[in-house]
ROKOLTOR-405335 format. One line per field, with one value per residue (C-alpha): y, x, z; residue number from 1; residue in three letters. Coordinates in nm, 2 decimals, decimal comma. Each point is the difference from the previous one (the first is absolute). Example, Ala and Ser with C-alpha at 12.3 -4.5 7.8 and 13.67 -1.06 7.14 Angstrom:
BEGIN
py <- [-0,45:0,34]
px <- [1,23:0,14]
pz <- [0,78:-0,07]
num <- [1:2]
residuo <- [ALA:SER]
END
This chain:
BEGIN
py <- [0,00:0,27:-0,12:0,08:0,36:0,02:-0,05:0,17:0,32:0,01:0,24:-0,27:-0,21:0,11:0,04:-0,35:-0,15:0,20:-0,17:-0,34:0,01:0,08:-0,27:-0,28:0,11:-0,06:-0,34:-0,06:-0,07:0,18:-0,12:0,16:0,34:0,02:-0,09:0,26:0,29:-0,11:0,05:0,36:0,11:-0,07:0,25:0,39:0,11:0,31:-0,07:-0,01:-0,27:-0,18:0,07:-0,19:-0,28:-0,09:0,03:-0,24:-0,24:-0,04:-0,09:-0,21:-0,19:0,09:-0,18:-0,31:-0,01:0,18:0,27:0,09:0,07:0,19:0,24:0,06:0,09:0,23:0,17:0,06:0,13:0,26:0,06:0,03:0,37:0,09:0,29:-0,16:-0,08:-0,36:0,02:-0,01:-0,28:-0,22:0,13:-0,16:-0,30:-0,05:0,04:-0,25:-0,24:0,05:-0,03:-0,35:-0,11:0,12:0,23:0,25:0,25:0,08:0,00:0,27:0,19:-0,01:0,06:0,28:0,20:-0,08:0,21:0,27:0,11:0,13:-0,32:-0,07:-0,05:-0,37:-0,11:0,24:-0,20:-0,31:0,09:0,11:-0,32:-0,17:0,25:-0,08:-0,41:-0,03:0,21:-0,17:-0,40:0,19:0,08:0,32:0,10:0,41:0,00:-0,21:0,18:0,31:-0,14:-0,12:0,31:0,21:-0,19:0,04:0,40:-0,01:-0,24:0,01:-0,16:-0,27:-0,37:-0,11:0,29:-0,26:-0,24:0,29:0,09:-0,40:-0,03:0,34:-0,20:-0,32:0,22:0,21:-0,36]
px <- [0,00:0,29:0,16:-0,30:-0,05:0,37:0,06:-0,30:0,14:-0,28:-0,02:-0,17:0,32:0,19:-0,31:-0,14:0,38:0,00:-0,32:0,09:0,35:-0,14:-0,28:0,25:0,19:-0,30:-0,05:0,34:0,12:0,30:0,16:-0,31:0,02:0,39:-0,12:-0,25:0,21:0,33:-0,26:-0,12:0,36:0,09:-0,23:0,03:-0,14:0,05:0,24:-0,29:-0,11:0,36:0,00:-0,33:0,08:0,33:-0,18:-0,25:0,32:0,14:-0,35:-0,05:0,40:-0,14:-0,28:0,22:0,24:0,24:0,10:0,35:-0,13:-0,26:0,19:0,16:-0,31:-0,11:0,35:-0,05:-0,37:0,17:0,30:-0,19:-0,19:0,13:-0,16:-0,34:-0,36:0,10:0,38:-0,14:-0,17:0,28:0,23:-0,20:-0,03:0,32:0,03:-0,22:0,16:0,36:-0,18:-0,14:0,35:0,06:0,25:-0,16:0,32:-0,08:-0,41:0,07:0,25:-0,31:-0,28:0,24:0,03:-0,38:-0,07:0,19:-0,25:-0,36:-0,24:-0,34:-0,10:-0,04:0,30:0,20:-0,12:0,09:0,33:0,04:-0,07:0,17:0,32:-0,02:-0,06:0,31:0,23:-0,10:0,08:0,33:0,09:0,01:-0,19:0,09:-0,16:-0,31:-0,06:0,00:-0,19:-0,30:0,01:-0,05:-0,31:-0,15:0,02:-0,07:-0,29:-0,16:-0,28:0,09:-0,13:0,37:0,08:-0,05:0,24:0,24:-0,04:0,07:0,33:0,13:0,02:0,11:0,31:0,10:0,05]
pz <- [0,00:0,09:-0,32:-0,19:0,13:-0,04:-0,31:-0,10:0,20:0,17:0,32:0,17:-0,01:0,31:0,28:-0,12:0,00:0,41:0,07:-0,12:0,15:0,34:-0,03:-0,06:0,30:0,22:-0,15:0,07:-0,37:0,03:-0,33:-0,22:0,19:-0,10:-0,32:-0,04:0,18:-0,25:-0,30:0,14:0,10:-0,41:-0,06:0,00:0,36:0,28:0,21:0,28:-0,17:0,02:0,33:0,07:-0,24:0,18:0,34:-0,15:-0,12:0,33:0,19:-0,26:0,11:0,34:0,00:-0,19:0,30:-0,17:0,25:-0,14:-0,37:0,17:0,19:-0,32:-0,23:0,35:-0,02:-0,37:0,04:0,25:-0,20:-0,34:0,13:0,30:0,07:-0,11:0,22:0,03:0,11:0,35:-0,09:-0,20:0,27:0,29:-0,17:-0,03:0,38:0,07:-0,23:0,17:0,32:-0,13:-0,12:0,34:-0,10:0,31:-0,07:-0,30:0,06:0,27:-0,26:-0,31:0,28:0,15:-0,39:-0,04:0,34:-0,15:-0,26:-0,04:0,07:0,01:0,35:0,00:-0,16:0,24:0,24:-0,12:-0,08:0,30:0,16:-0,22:0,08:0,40:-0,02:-0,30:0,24:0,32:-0,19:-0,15:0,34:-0,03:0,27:0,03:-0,35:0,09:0,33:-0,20:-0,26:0,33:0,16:-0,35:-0,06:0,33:-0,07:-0,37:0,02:0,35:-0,13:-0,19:0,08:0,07:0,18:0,34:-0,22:-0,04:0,39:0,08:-0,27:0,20:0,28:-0,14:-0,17:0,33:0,13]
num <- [1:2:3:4:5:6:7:8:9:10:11:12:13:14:15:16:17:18:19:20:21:22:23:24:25:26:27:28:29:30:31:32:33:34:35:36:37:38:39:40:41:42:43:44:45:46:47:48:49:50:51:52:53:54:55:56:57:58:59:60:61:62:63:64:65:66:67:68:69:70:71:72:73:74:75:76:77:78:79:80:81:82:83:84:85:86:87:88:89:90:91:92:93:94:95:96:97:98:99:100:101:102:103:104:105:106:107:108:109:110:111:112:113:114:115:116:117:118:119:120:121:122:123:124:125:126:127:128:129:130:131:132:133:134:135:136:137:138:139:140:141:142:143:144:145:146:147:148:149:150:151:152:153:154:155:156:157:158:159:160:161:162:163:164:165:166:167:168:169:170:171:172:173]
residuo <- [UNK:UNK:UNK:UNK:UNK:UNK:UNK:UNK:UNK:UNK:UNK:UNK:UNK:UNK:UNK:UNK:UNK:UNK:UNK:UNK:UNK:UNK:UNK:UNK:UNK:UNK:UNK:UNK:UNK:UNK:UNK:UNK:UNK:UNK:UNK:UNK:UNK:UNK:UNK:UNK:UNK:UNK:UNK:UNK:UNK:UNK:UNK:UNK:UNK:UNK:UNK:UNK:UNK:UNK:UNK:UNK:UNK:UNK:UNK:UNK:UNK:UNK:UNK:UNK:UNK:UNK:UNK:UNK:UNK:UNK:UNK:UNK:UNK:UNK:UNK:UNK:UNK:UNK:UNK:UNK:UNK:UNK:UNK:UNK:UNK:UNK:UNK:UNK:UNK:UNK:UNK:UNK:UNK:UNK:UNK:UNK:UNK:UNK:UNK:UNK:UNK:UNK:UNK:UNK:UNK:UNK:UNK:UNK:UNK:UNK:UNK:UNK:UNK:UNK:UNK:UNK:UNK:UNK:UNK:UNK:UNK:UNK:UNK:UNK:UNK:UNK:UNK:UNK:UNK:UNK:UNK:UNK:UNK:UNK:UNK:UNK:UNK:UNK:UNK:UNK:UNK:UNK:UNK:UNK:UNK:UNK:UNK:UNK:UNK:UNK:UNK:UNK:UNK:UNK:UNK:UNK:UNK:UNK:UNK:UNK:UNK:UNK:UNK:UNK:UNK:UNK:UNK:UNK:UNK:UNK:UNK:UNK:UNK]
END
């Protein structure tokens, strides 16, 4: 079908070819979402759209088990428009796939930059967490301290602030 619209130019190509991509992810058919996304990134798009497509790419080696070609297609889709509305997004990603590899240095590191720019409320928060557990298993427990108290002022009313408040404790230990 992508082919089709494709080859016909069709302006319908790309968003089918996003829909279809994402839709094979969440039937966990990894192999015809890289497929489809290799197809669309052949193709003349915005670099918004090559952002998206490589985010797609690595949840689709996510959601295969492959964490390390992941992180790659995240760093990519952060690399590829740096400056662009989902950065954040590919950048957090890839923190959270280091933090699976349990590489918690460098998930504290990518949640650290992340917290350095602009974000929507909910992803700041998430990053945030994200920052304080990462530091806390690297050991670094000045950073993850930090990390606790700066949610408990930033986000007083968050559900994990009582989380936050408990790991506080757990790091002045």
């Amino acid at each position: 079908l992508v082919k089709g619209l494709a080859a016909a130019k069709s302006p319908l190509a790309v968003p089918v070819g996003l829909t279809v991509v994402r839709r094979a992810i969440d039937a966990k058919k990894a192999e015809e979402a890289d497929a489809v996304v290799q197809e669309i990134l052949a193709g003349t798009i915005t670099p918004p759209v090559r952002a998206w497509l490589l985010m797609l790419k690595g949840d689709a080696h996510q959601a295969a088990g492959n964490r390390d070609e992941a992180r790659t297609q995240y760093d990519l889709a952060h690399k590829s428009q740096p400056g662009g509305e989902l950065a954040p997004y590919a950048l957090f990603r890839l923190a959270q796939t280091n933090f699976e590899m349990r590489e918690f240095g460098q998930a504290a590191t990518d949640a650290a930059t992340l917290l350095r720019g602009t974000l929507p409320a909910a992803l700041r928060a998430a990053a945030m967490l994200l920052q304080a557990e990462a530091a806390y298993r690297a050991n670094d427990f000045t950073a993850a301290e930090a990390a606790l108290r700066r949610i408990l002022v930033e986000l007083p009313q968050h559900p994990q602030t009582t989380n936050a408040r408990l790991s506080l404790a757990w790091v002045a230990l």
